[in-house]
C-alpha positions in Angstrom: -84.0 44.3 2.7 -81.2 41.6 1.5 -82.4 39.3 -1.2 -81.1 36.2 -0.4 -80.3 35.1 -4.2 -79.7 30.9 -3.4 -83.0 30.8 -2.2 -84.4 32.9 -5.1 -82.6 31.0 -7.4 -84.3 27.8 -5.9 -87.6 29.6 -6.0 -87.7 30.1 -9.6 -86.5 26.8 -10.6 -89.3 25.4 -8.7 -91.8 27.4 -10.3 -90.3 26.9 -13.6 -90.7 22.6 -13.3 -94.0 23.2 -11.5 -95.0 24.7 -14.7 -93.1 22.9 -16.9 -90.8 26.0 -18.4 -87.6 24.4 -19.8 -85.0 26.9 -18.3 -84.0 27.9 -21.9 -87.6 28.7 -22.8 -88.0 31.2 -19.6 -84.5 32.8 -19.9 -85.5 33.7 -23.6 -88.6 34.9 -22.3 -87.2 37.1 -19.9 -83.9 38.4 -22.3 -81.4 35.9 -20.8 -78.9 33.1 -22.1 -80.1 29.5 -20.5 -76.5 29.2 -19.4 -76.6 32.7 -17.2 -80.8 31.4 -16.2 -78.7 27.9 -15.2 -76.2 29.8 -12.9 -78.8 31.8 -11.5 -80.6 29.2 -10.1 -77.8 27.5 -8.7 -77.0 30.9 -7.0 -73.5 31.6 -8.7 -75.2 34.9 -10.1 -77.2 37.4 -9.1 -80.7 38.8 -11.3 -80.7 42.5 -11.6 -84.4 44.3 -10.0 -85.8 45.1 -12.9 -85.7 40.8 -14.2 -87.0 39.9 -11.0 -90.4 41.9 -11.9 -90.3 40.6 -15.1 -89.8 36.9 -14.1 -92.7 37.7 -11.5 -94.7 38.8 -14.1 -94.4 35.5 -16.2 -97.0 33.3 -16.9 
């Protein structure tokens, strides 16, 4: 299956606002830098497997 990584990047920053996470406070939490969380929800980059379990993980 092909993760479409714009609209997973979208996903998580809605999650994050619906739970008010500043995008600084979950990239720490998940062993990011805000600026790489930033591009990732923008879909410039790409989040490896293993962080996508872990971000599904958060709280």
């Amino acid at each position: 299956m092909k993760i479409d990584y714009k609209l997973l990047g979208e996903r998580i920053q809605e999650l994050r606002k619906t739970r008010n996470i500043k995008q600084y406070g979950l990239a720490e939490s998940v062993g990011l830098s805000g600026p790489f969380m930033s591009q990732v929800e923008n879909g410039k980059k790409q989040l490896s497997q293993k962080c996508i379990k872990i971000c599904q993980k958060h709280p």
